[in-house]
C-alpha positions as CSV (number, residue, x, y, z in Angstrom):
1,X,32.9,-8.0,-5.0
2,X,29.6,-9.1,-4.0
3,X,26.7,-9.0,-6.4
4,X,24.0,-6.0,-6.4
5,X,20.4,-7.1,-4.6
6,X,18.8,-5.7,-7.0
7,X,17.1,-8.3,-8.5
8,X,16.2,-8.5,-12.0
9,X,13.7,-10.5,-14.1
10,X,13.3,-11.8,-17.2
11,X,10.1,-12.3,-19.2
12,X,10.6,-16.3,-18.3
13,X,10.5,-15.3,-14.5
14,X,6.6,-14.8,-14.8
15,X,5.6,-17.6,-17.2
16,X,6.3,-20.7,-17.4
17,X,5.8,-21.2,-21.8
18,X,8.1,-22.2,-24.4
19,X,11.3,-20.4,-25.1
20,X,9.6,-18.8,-28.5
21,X,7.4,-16.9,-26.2
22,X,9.9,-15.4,-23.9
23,X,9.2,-12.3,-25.8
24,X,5.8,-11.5,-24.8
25,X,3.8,-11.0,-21.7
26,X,0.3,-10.3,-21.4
27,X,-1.8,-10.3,-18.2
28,X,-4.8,-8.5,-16.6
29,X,-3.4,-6.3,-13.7
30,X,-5.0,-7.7,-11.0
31,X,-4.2,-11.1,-12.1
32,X,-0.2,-10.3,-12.3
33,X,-0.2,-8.6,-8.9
34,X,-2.0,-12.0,-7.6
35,X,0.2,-14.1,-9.2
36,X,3.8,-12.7,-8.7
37,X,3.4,-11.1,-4.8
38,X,7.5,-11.0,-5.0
39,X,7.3,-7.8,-7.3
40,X,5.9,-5.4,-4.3
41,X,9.9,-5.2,-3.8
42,X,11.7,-3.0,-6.1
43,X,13.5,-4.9,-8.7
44,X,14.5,-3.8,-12.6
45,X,13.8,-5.9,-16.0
46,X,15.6,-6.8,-18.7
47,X,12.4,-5.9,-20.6
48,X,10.0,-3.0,-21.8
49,X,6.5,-2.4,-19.9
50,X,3.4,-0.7,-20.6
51,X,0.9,-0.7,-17.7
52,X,-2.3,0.6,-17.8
53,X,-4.5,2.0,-15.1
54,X,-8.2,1.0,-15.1
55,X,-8.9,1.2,-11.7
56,X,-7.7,1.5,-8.1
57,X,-5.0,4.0,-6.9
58,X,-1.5,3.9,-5.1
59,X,1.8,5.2,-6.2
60,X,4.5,3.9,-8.6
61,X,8.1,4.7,-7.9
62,X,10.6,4.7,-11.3
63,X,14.0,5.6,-10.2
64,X,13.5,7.5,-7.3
65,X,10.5,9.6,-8.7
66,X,7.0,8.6,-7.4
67,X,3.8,9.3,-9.4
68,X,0.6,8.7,-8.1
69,X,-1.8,5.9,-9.8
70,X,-5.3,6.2,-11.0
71,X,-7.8,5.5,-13.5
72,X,-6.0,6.2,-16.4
73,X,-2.3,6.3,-15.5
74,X,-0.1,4.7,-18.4
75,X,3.4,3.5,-17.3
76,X,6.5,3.3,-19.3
77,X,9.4,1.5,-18.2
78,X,12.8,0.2,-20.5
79,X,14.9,-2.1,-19.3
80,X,17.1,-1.3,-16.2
81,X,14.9,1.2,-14.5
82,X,14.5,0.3,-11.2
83,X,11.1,0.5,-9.4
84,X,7.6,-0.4,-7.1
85,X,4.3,0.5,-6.5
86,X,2.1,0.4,-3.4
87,X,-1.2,0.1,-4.2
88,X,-5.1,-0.6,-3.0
89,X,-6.4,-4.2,-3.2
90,X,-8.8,-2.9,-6.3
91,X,-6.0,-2.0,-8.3
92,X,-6.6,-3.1,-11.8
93,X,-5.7,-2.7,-16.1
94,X,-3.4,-4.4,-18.0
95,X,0.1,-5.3,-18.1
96,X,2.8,-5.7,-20.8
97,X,6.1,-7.1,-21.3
98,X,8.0,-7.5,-24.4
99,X,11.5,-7.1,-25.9
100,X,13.0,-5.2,-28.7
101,X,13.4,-8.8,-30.8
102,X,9.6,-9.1,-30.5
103,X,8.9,-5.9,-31.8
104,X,11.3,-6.4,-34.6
105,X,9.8,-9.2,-35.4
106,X,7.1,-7.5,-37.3
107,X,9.0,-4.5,-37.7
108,X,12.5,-5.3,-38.1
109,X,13.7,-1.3,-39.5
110,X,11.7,-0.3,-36.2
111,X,13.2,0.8,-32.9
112,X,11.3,0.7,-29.4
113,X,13.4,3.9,-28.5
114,X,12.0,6.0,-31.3
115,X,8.7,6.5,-29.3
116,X,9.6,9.2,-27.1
117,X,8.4,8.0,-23.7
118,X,10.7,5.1,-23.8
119,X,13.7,7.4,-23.7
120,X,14.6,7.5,-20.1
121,X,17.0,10.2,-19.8
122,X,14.8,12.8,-21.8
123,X,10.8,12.1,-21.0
124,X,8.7,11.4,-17.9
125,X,7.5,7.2,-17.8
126,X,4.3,8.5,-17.0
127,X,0.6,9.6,-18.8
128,X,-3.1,10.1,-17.6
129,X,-5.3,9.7,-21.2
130,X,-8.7,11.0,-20.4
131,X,-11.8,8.8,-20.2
132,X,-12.6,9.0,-23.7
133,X,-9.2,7.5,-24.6
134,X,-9.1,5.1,-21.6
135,X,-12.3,3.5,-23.5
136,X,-10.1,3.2,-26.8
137,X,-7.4,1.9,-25.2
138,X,-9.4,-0.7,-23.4
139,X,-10.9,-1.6,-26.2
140,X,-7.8,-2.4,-28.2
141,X,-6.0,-4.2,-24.7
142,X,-9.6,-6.8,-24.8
143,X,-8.7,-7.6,-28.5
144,X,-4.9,-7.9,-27.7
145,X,-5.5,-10.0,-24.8
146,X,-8.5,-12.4,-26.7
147,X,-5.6,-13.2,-29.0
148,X,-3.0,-13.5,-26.2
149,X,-5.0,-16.2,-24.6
150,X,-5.9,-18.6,-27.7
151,X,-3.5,-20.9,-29.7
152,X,-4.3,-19.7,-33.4
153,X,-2.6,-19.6,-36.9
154,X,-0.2,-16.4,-36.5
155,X,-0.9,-15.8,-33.0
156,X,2.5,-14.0,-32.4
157,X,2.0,-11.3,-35.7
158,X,-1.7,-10.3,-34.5
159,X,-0.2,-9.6,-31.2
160,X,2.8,-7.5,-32.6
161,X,0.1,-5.5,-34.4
162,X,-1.8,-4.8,-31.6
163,X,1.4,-3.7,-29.6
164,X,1.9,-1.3,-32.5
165,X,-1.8,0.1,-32.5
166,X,-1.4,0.8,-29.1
167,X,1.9,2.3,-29.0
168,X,1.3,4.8,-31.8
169,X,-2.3,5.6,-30.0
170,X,-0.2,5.9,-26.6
171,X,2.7,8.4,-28.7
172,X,-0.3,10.6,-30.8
173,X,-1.5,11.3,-27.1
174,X,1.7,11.8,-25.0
175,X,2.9,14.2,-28.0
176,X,-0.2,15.8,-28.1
177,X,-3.5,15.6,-30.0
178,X,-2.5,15.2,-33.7
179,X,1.6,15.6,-33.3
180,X,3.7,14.5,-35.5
181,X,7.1,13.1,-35.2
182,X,8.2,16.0,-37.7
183,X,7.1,18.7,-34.7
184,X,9.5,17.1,-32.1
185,X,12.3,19.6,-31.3
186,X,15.2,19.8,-33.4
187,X,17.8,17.6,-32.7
188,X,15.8,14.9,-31.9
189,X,17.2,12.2,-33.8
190,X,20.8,13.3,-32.2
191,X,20.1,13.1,-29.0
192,X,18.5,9.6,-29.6
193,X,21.7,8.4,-30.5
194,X,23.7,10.2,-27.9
195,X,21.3,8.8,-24.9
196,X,22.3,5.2,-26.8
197,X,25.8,5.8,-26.6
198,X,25.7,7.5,-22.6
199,X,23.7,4.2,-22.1
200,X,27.0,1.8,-23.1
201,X,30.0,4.1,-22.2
202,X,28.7,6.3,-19.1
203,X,30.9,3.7,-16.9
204,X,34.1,4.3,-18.8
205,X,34.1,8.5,-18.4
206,X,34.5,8.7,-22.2
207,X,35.3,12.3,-23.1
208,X,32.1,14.3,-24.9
209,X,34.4,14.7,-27.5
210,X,34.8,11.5,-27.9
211,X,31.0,11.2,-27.7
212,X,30.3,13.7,-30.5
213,X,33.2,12.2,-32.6
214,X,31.1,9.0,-32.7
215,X,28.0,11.0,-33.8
216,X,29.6,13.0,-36.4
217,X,29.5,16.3,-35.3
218,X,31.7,18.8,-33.1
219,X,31.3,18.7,-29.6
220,X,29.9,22.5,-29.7
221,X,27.4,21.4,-32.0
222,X,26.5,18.2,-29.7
223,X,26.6,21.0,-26.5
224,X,24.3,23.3,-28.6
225,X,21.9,20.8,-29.8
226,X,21.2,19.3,-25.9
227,X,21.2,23.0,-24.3
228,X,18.1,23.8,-27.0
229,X,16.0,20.8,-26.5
230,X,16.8,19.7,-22.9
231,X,17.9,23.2,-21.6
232,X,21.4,21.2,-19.8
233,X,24.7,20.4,-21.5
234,X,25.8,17.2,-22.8
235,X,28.1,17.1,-20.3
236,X,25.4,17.4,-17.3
237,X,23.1,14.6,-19.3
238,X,26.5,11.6,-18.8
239,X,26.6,13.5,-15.1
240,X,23.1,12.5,-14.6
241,X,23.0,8.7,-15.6
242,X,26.0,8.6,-13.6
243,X,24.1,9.7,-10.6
244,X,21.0,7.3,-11.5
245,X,23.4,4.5,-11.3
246,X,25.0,5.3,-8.5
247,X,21.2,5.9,-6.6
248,X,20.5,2.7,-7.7
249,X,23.3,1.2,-6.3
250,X,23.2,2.9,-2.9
251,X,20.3,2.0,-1.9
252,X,19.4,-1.4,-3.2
253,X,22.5,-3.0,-3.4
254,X,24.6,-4.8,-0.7
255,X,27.8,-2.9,-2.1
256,X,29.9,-0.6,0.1
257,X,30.6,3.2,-1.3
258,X,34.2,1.8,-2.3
259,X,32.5,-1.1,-4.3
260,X,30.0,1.2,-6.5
261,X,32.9,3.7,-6.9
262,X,35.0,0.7,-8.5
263,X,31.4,-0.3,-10.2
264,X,31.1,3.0,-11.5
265,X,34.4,3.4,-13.0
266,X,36.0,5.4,-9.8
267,X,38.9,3.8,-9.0
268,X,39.5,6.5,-6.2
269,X,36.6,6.7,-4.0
270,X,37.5,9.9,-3.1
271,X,36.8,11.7,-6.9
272,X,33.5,9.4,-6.2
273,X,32.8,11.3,-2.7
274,X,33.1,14.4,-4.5
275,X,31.0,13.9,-7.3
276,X,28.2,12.8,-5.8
277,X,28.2,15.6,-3.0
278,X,28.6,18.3,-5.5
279,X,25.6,17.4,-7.2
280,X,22.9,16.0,-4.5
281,X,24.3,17.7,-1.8
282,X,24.4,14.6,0.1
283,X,27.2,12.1,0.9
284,X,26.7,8.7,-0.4
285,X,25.9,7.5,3.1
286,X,23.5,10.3,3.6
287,X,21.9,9.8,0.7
288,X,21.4,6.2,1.7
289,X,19.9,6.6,4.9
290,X,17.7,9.2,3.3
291,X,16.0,6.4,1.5
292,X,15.5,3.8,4.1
């Protein structure tokens, strides 16, 4: 089976440092864009991103949804999301890269997918802060990016403490001016886990039951708990990284609609066929030609 043309890029692929910085990546947008002309393409990472808007406009397509760019647009990605932007020549702001080791590095009882806009499945990738909090922000990226560029005694934990400032700044204003973790809806924590365990099993058409079972609860409990908070079953949240996968796959991969069947865990490309139709309303091959 041929491999996908998807490409994908690790932290190394833009830098050229030694191996204990492979976890970090800081650059001033217009600089990256200069720098790396091959990521106009749309490619994945096996990395988290924060990108912050400055200046310049355009439009930023995460997994087949496109959000327009601005002064003040904030960009979340996790690793695997496929996407591209198109934007003008004065685009500018700043850039991040960096892993779930180097977070837990500094905070090792810490996980990147607590913040709530780095769970795919559940949250838009995007923000607009407002002027007044662009200026914090900026403020915070200069200090972060002084430090990024000098060679000093713990270099790597200043920088971790910046991430950290500006992530919980980034998650007090995507939640909402003074929210707390405690307001998110209940069942948070749950479906957390069970976006974790789609993530690793979607491919093998594990039963929900068998999905609740690993989370300790009934599967009317698990059904119950995603209808409140999403407003869709469980059932229709493993339906819809399916899908994602399958997008993905059909439009930048080289892989007929027999191969991402097999890919995808259908080893009859006909239950495939079905699938997909039923919930786009497209064929596979329509879909695809819909996108080129």
């Amino acid at each position: 089976m041929p491999e996908p043309k998807i490409p994908l890029y690790q932290i190394q692929d833009f830098k050229e440092q030694t191996a204990t910085e492979n976890y970090f990546y800081f650059r001033q947008f217009s600089t990256h864009l200069q720098e790396h002309a091959f990521i106009q393409e749309p490619h994945k990472h096996t990395f988290y991103i924060v990108l912050f808007v400055t200046q310049g406009s355009g439009t930023h397509t995460i997994d087949f949804r496109t959000y327009e760019v601005r002064a003040g647009s904030v960009f979340f990605m996790v690793p695997g999301q496929v996407h591209q932007w198109r934007l003008s020549e004065d685009a500018d702001g700043f850039i991040m890269f960096f892993t779930q080791e180097f977070y837990a590095s500094a905070y090792p009882h810490l996980k990147l997918y607590d913040f709530p806009f780095f769970n795919a499945l559940r949250h838009t990738p995007h923000l607009v802060v407002t002027q007044q909090e662009a200026e914090v922000l900026a403020n915070v990226y200069t200090l972060l990016q002084e430090e990024h560029q000098q060679q000093q005694l713990k270099k790597e934990v200043l920088e971790s403490r910046y991430l950290d400032i500006l992530l919980l700044r980034l998650e007090r204003v995507y939640l909402g001016a003074g929210a707390e973790k405690a307001g998110q809806p209940s069942g948070y924590a749950l479906l957390q886990k069970l976006e974790q365990l789609i993530d690793q099993h979607y491919k093998s058409h594990m039963p929900m039951s068998q999905y609740a079972a690993q989370l300790a609860v009934t599967p009317k409990q698990l059904n119950e708990t995603c209808r409140q908070a999403l407003g869709k079953t469980s059932k229709q949240l493993l339906q819809e990284r399916l899908l994602l996968e399958a997008k993905r796959l059909l439009v930048h991969s080289g892989l007929t609609t027999s191969q991402i069947a097999a890919e995808l865990g259908y080893f009859d490309n006909t239950y495939f066929f079905r699938f997909f139709k039923k919930h786009t309303g497209l064929t596979p091959e329509q879909f695809k030609l819909s996108q080129t």
